[in-house]
KOLGU-4560 file (N, C-alpha, C; in nm, 3 decimals, padded with zeros to 5 digits):
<recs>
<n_xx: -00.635 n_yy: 01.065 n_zz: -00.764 ca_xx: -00.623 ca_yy: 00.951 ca_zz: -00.855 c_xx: -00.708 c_yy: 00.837 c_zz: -00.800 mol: A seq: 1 type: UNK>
<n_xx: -00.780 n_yy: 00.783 n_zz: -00.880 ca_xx: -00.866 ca_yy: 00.672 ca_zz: -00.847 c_xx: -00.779 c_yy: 00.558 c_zz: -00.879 mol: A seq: 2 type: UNK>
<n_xx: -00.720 n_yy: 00.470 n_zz: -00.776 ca_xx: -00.686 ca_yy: 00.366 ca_zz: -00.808 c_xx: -00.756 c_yy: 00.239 c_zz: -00.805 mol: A seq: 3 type: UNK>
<n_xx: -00.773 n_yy: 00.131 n_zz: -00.894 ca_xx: -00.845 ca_yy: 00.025 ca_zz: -00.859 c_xx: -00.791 c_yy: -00.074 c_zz: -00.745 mol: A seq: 4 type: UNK>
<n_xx: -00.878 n_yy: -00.083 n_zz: -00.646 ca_xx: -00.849 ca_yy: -00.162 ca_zz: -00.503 c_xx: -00.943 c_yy: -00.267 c_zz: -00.489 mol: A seq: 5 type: UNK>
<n_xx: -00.883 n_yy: -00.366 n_zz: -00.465 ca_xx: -00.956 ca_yy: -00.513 ca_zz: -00.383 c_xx: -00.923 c_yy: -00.484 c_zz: -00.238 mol: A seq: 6 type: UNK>
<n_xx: -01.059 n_yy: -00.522 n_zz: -00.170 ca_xx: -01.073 ca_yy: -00.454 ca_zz: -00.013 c_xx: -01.154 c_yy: -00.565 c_zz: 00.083 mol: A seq: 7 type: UNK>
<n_xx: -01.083 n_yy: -00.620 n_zz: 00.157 ca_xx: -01.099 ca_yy: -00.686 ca_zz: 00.243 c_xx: -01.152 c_yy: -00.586 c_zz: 00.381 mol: A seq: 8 type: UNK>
<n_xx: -01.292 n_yy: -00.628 n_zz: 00.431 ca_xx: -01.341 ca_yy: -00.542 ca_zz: 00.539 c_xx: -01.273 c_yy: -00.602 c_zz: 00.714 mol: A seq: 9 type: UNK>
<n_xx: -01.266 n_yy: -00.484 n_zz: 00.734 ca_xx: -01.165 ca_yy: -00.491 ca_zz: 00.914 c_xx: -01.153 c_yy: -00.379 c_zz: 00.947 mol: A seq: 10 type: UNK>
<n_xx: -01.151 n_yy: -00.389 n_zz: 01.114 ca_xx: -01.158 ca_yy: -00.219 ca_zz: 01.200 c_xx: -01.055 c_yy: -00.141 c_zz: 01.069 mol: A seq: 11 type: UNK>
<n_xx: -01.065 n_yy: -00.042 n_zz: 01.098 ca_xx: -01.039 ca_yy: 00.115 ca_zz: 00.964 c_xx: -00.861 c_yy: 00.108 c_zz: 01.037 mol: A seq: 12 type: UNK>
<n_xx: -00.861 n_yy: 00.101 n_zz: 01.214 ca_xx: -00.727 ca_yy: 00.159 ca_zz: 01.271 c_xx: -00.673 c_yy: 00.012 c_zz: 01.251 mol: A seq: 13 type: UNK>
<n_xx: -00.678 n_yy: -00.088 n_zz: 01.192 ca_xx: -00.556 ca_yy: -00.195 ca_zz: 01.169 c_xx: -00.603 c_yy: -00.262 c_zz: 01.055 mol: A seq: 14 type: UNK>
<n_xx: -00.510 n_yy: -00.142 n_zz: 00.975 ca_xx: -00.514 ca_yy: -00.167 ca_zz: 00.751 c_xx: -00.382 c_yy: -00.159 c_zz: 00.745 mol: A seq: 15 type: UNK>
<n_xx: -00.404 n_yy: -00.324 n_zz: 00.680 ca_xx: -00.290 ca_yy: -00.364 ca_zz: 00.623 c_xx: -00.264 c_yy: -00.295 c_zz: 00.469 mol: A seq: 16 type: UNK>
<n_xx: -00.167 n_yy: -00.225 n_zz: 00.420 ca_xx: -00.199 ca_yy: -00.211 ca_zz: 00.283 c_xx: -00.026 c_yy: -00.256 c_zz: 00.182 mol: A seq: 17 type: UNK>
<n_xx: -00.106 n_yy: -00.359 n_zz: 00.117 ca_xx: -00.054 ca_yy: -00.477 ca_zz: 00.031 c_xx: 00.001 c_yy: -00.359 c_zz: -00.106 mol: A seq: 18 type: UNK>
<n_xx: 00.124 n_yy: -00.376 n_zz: -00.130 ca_xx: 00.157 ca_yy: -00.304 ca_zz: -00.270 c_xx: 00.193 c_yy: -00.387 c_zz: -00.318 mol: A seq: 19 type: UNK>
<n_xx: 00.166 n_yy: -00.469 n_zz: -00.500 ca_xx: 00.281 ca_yy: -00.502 ca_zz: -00.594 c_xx: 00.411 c_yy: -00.499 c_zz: -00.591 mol: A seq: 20 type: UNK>
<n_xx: 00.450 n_yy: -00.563 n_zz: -00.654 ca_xx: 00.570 ca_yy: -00.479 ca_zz: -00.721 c_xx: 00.567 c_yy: -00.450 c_zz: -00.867 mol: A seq: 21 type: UNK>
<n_xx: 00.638 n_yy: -00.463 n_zz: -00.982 ca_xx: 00.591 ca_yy: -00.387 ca_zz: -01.121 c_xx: 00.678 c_yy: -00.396 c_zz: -01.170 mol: A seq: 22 type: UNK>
<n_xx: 00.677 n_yy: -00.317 n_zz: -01.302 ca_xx: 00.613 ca_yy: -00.180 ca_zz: -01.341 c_xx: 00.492 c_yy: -00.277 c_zz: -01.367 mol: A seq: 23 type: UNK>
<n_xx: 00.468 n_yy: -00.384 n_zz: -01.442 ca_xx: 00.385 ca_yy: -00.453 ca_zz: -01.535 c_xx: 00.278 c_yy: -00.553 c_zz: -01.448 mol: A seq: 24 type: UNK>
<n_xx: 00.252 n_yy: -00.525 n_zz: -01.328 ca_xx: 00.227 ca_yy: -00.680 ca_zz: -01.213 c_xx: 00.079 c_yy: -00.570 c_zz: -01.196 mol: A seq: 25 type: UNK>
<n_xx: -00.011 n_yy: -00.672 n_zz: -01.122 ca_xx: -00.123 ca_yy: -00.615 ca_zz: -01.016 c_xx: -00.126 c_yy: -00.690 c_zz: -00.918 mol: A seq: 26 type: UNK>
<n_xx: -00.219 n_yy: -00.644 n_zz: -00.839 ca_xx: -00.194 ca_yy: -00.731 ca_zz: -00.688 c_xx: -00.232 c_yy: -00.859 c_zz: -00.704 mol: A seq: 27 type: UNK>
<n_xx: -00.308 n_yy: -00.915 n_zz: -00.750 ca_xx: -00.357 ca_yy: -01.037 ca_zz: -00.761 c_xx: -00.267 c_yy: -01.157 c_zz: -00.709 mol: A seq: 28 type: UNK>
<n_xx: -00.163 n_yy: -01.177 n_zz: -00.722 ca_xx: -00.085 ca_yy: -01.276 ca_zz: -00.660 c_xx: -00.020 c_yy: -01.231 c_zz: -00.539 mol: A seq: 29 type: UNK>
<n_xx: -00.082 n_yy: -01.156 n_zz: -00.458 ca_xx: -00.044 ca_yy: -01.092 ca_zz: -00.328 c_xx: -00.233 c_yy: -01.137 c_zz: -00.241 mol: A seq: 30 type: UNK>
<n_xx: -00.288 n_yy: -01.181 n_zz: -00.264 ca_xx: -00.394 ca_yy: -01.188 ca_zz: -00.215 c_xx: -00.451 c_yy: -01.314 c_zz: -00.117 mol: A seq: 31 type: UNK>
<n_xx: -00.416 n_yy: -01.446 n_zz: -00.184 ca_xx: -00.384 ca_yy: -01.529 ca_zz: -00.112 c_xx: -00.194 c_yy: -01.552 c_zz: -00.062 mol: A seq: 32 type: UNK>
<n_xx: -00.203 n_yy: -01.585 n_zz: 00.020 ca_xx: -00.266 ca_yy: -01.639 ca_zz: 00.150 c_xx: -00.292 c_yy: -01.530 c_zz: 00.225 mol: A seq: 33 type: UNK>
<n_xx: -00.270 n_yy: -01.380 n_zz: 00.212 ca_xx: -00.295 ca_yy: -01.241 ca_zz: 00.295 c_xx: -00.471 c_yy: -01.267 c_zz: 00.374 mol: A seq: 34 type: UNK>
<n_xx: -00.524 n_yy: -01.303 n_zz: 00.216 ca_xx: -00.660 ca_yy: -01.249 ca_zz: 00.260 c_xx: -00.730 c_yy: -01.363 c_zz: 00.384 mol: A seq: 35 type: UNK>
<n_xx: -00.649 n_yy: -01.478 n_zz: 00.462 ca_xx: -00.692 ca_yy: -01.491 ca_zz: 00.583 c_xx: -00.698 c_yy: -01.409 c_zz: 00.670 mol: A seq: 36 type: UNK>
<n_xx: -00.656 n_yy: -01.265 n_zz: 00.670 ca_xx: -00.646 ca_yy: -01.212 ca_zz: 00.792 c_xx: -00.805 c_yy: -01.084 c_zz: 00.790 mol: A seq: 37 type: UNK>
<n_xx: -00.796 n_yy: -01.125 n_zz: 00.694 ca_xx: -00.939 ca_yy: -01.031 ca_zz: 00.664 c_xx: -01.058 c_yy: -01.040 c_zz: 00.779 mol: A seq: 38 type: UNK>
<n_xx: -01.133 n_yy: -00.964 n_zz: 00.843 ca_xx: -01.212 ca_yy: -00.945 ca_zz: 00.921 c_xx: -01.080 c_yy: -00.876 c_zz: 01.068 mol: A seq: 39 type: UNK>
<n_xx: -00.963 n_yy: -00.980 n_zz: 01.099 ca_xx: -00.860 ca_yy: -00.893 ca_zz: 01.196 c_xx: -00.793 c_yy: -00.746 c_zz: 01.105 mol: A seq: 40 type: UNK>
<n_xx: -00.792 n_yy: -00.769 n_zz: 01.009 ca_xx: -00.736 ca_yy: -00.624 ca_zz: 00.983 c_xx: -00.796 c_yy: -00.560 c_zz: 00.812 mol: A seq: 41 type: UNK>
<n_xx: -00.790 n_yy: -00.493 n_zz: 00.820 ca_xx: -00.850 ca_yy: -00.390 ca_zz: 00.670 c_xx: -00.767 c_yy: -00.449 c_zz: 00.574 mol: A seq: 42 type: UNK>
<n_xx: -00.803 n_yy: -00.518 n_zz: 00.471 ca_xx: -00.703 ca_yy: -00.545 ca_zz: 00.391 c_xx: -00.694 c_yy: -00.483 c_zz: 00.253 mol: A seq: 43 type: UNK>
<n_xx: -00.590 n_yy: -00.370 n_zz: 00.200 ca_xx: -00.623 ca_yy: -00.346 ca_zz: 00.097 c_xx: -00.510 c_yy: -00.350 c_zz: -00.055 mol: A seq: 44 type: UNK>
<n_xx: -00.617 n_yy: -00.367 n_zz: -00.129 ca_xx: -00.490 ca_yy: -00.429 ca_zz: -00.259 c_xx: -00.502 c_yy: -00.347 c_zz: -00.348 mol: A seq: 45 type: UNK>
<n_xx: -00.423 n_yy: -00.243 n_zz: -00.385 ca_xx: -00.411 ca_yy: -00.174 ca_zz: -00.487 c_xx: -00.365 c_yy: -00.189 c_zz: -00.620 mol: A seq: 46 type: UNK>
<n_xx: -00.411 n_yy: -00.146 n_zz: -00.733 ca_xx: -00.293 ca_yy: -00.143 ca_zz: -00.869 c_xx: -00.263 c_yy: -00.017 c_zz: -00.875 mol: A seq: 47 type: UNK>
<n_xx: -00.118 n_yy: -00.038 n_zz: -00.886 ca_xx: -00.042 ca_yy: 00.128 ca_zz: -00.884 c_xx: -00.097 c_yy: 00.186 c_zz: -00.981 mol: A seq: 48 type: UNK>
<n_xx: -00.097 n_yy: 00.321 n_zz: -01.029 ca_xx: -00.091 ca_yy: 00.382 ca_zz: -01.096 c_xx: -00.012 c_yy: 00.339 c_zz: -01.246 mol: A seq: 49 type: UNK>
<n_xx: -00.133 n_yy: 00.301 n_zz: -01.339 ca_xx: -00.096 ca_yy: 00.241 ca_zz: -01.455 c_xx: -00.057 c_yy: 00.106 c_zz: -01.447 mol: A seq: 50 type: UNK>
<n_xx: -00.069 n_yy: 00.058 n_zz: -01.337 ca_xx: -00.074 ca_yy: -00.087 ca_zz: -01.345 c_xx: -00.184 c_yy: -00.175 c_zz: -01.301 mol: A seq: 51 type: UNK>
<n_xx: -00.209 n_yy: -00.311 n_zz: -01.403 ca_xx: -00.319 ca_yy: -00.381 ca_zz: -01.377 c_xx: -00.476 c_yy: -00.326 c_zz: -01.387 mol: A seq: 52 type: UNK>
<n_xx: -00.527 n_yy: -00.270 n_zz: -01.322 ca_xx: -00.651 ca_yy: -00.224 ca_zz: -01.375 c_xx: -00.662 c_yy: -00.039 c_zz: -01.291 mol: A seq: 53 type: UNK>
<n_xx: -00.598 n_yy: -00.033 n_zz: -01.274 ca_xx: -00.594 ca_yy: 00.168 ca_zz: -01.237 c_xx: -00.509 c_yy: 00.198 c_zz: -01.362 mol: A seq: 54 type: UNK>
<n_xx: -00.613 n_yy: 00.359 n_zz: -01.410 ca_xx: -00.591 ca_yy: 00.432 ca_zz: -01.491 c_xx: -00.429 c_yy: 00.451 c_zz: -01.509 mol: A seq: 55 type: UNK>
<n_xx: -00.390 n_yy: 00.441 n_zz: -01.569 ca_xx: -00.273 ca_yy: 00.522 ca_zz: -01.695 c_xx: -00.267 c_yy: 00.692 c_zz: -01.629 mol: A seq: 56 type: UNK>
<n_xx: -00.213 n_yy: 00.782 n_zz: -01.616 ca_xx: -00.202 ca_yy: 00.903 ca_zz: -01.513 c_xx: -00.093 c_yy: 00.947 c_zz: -01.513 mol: A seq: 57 type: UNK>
<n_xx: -00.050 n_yy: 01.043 n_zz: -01.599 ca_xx: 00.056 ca_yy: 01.164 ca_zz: -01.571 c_xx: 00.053 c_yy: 01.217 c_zz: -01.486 mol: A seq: 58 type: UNK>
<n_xx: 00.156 n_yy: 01.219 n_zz: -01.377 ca_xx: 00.253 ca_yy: 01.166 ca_zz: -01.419 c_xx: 00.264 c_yy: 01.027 c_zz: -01.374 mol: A seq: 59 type: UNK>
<n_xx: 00.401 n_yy: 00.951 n_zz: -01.402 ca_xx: 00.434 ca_yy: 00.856 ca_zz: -01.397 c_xx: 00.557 c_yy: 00.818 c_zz: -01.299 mol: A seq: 60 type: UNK>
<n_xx: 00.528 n_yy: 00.893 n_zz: -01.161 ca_xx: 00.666 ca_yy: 00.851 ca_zz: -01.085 c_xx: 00.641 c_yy: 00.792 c_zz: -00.921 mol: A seq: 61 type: UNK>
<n_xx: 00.749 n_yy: 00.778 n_zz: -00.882 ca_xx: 00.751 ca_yy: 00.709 ca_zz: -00.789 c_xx: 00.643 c_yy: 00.822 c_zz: -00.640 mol: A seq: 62 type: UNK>
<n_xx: 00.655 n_yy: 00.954 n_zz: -00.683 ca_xx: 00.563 ca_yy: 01.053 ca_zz: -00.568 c_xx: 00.490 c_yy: 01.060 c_zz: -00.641 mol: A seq: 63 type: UNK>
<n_xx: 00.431 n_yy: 01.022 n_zz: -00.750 ca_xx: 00.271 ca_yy: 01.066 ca_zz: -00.755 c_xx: 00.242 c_yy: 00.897 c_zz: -00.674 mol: A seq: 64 type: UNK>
<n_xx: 00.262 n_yy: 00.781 n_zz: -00.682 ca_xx: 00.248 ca_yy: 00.698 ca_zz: -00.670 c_xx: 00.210 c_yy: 00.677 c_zz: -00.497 mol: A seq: 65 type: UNK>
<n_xx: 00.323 n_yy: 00.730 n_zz: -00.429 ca_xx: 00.313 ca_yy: 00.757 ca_zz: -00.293 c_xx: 00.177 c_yy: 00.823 c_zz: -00.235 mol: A seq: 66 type: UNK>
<n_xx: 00.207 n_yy: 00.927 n_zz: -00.340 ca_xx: 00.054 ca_yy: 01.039 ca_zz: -00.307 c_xx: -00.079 c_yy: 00.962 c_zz: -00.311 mol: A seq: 67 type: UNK>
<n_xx: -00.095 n_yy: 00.861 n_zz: -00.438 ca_xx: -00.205 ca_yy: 00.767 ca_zz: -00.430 c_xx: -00.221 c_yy: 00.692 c_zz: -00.335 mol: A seq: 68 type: UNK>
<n_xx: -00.129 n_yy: 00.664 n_zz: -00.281 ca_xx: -00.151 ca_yy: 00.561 ca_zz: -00.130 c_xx: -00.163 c_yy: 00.605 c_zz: -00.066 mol: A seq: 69 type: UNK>
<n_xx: -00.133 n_yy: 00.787 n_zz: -00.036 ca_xx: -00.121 ca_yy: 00.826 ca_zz: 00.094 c_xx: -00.286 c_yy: 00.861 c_zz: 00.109 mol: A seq: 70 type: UNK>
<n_xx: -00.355 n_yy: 00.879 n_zz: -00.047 ca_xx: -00.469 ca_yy: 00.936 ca_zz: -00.071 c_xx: -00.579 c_yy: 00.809 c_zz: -00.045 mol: A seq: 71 type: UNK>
<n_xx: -00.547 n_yy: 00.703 n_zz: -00.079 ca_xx: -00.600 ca_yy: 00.605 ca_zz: -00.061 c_xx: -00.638 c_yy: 00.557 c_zz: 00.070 mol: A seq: 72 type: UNK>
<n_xx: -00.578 n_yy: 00.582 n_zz: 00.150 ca_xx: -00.592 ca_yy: 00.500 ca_zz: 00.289 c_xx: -00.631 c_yy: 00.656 c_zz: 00.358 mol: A seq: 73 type: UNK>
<n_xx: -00.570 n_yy: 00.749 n_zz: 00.393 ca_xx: -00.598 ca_yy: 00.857 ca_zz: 00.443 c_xx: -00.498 c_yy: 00.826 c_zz: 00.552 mol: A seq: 74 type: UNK>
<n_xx: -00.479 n_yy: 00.955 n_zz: 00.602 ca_xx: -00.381 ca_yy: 01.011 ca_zz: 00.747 c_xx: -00.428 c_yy: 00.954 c_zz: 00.867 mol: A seq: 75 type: UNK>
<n_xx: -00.565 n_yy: 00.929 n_zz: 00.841 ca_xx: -00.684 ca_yy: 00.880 ca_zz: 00.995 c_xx: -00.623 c_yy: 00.709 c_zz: 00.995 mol: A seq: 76 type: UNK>
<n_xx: -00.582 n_yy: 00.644 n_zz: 00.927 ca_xx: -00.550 ca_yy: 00.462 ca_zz: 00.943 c_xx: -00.484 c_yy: 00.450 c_zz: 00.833 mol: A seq: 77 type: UNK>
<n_xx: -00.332 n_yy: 00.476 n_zz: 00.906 ca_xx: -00.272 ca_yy: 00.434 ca_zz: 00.856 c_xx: -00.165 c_yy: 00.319 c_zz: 00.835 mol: A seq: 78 type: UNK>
<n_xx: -00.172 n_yy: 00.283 n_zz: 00.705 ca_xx: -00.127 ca_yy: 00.103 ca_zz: 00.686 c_xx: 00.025 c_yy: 00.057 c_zz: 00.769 mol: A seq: 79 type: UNK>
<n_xx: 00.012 n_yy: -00.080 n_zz: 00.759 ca_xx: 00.100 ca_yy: -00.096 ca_zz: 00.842 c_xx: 00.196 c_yy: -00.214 c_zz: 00.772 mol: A seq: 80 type: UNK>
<n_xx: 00.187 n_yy: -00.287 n_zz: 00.617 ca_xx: 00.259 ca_yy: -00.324 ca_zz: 00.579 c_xx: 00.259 c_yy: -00.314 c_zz: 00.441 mol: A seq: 81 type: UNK>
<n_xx: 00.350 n_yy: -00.339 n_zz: 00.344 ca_xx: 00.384 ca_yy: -00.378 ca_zz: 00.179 c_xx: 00.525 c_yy: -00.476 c_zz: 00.157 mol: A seq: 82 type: UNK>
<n_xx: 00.463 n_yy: -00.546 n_zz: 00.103 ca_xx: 00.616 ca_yy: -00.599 ca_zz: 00.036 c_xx: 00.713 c_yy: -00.550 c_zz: -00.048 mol: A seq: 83 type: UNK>
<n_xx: 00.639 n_yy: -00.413 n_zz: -00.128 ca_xx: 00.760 ca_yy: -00.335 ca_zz: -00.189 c_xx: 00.821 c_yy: -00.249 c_zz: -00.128 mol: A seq: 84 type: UNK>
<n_xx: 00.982 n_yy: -00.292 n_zz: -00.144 ca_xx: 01.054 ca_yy: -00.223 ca_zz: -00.057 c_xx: 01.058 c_yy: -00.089 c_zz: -00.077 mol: A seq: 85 type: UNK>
<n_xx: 01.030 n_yy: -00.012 n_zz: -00.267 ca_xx: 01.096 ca_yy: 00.101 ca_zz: -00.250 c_xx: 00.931 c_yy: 00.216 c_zz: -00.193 mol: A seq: 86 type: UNK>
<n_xx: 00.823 n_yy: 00.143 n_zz: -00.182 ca_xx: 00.670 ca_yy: 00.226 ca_zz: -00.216 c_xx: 00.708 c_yy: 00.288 c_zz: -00.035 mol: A seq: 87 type: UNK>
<n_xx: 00.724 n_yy: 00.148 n_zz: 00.089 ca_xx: 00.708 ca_yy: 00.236 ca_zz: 00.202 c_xx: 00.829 c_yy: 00.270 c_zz: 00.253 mol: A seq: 88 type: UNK>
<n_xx: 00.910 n_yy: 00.255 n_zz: 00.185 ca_xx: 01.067 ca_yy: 00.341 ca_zz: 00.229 c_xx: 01.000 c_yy: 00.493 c_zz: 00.214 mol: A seq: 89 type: UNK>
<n_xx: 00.981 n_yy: 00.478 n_zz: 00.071 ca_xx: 00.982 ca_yy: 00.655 ca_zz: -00.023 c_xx: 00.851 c_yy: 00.724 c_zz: 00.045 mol: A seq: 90 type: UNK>
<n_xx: 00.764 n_yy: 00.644 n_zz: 00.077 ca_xx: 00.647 ca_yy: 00.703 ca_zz: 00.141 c_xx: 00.699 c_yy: 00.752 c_zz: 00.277 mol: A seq: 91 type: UNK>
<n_xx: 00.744 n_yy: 00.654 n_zz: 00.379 ca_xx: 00.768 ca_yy: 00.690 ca_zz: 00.510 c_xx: 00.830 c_yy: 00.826 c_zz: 00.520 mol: A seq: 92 type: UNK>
<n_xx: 00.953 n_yy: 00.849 n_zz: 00.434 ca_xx: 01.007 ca_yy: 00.962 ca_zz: 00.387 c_xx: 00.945 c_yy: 01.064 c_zz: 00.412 mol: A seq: 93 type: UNK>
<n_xx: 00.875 n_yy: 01.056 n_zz: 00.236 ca_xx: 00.781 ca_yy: 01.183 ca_zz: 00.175 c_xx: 00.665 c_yy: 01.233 c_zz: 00.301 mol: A seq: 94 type: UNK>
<n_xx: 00.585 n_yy: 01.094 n_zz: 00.312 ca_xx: 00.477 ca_yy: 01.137 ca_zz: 00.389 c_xx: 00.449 c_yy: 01.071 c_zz: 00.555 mol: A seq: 95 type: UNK>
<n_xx: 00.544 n_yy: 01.036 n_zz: 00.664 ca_xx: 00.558 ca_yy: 01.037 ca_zz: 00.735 c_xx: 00.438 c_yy: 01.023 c_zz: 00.822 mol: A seq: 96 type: UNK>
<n_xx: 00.353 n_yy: 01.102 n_zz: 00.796 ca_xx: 00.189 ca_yy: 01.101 ca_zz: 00.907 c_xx: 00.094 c_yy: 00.990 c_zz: 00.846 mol: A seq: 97 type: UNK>
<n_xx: 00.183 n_yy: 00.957 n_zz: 00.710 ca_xx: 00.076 ca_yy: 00.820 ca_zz: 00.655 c_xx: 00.140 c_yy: 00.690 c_zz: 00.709 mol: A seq: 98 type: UNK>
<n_xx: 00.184 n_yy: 00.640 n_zz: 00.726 ca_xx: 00.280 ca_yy: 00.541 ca_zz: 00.751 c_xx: 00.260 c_yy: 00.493 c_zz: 00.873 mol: A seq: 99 type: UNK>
<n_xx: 00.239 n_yy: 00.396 n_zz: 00.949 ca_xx: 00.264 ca_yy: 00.339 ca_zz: 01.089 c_xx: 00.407 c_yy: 00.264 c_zz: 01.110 mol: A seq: 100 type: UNK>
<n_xx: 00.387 n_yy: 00.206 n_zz: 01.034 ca_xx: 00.465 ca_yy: 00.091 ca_zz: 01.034 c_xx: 00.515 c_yy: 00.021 c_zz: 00.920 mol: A seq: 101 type: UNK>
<n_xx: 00.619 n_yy: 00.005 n_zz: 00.869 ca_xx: 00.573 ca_yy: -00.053 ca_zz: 00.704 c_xx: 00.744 c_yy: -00.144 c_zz: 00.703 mol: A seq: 102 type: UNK>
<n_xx: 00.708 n_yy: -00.220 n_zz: 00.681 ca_xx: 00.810 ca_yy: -00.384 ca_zz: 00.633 c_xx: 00.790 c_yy: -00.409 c_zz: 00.500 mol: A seq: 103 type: UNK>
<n_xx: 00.951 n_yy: -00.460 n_zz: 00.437 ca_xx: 00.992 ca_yy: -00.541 ca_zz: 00.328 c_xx: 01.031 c_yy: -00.631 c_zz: 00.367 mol: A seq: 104 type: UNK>
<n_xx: 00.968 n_yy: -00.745 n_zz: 00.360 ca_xx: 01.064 ca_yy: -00.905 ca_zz: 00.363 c_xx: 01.134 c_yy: -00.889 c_zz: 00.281 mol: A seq: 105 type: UNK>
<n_xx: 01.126 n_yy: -00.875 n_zz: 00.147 ca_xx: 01.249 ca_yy: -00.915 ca_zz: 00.085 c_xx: 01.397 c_yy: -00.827 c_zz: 00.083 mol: A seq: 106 type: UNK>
<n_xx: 01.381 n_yy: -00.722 n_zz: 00.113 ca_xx: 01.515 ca_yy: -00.604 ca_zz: 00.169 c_xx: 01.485 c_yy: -00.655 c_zz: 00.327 mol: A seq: 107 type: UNK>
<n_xx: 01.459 n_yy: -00.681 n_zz: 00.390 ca_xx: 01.478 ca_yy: -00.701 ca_zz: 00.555 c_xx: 01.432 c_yy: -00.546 c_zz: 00.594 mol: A seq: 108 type: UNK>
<n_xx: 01.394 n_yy: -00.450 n_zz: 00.545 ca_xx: 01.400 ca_yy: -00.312 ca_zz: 00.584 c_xx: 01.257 c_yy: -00.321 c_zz: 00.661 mol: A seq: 109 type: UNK>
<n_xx: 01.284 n_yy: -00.175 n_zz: 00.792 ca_xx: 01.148 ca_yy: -00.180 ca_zz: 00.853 c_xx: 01.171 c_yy: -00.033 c_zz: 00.903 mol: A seq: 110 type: UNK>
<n_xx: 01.059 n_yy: 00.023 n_zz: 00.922 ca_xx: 01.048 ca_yy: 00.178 ca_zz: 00.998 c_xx: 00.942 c_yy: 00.167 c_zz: 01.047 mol: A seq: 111 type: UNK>
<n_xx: 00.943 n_yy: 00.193 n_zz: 01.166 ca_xx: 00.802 ca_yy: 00.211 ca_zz: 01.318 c_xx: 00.807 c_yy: 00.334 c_zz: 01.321 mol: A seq: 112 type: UNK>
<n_xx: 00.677 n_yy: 00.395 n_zz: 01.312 ca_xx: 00.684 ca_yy: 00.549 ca_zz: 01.404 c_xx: 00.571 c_yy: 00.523 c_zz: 01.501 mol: A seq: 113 type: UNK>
<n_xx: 00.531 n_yy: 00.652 n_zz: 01.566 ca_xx: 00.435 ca_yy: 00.605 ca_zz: 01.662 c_xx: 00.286 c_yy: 00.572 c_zz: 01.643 mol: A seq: 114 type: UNK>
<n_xx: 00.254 n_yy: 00.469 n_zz: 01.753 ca_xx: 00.134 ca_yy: 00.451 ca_zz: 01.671 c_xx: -00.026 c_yy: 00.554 c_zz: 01.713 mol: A seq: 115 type: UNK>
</recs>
């Protein structure tokens, strides 16, 4: 799945990757104030699947969605934050070797694996 991404350039091994939340949102109001950190870390902003400017894509669930991120960033650098709580819960889960690190401020939730 090709998702449309705004990409802030930084070393590949410390990418931050920024999710929405939705169903109906794109990243765009996730960008400032993030994108100061741009040049210290990879910054990348996705629209989920069917949201904001990435294709419309059967299916429509929460693991194809995962799969796009996991596809997006790759297994080699992997991201280390989102503000949606349920994208790196369900990811850390599902796909485990994608994931470093991933925080919700707004649930307080956090999972470290190794880095």
């Amino acid at each position: 799945m090709r998702l449309h991404v705004r990409k802030f350039e930084g070393p590949a091994d410390r990418t931050l990757l920024v999710v929405h939340g939705g169903p109906d949102w794109d990243h765009s109001y996730l960008v400032e104030p993030l994108d100061r950190l741009a040049g210290e870390y990879r910054l990348l902003f996705p629209d989920l699947r069917g949201c904001g400017r990435s294709p419309v894509a059967e299916p429509l669930t929460p693991d194809a969605m995962v799969d796009d991120l996991a596809e997006l960033v790759g297994s080699a650098s992997p991201p280390r934050w989102s503000p949606r709580p349920r994208a790196p819960r369900r990811s850390s889960l599902r796909r485990p070797d994608t994931w470093r690190t991933s925080t919700s401020p707004r649930a307080g939730w956090r999972r470290s694996g190794a880095s």
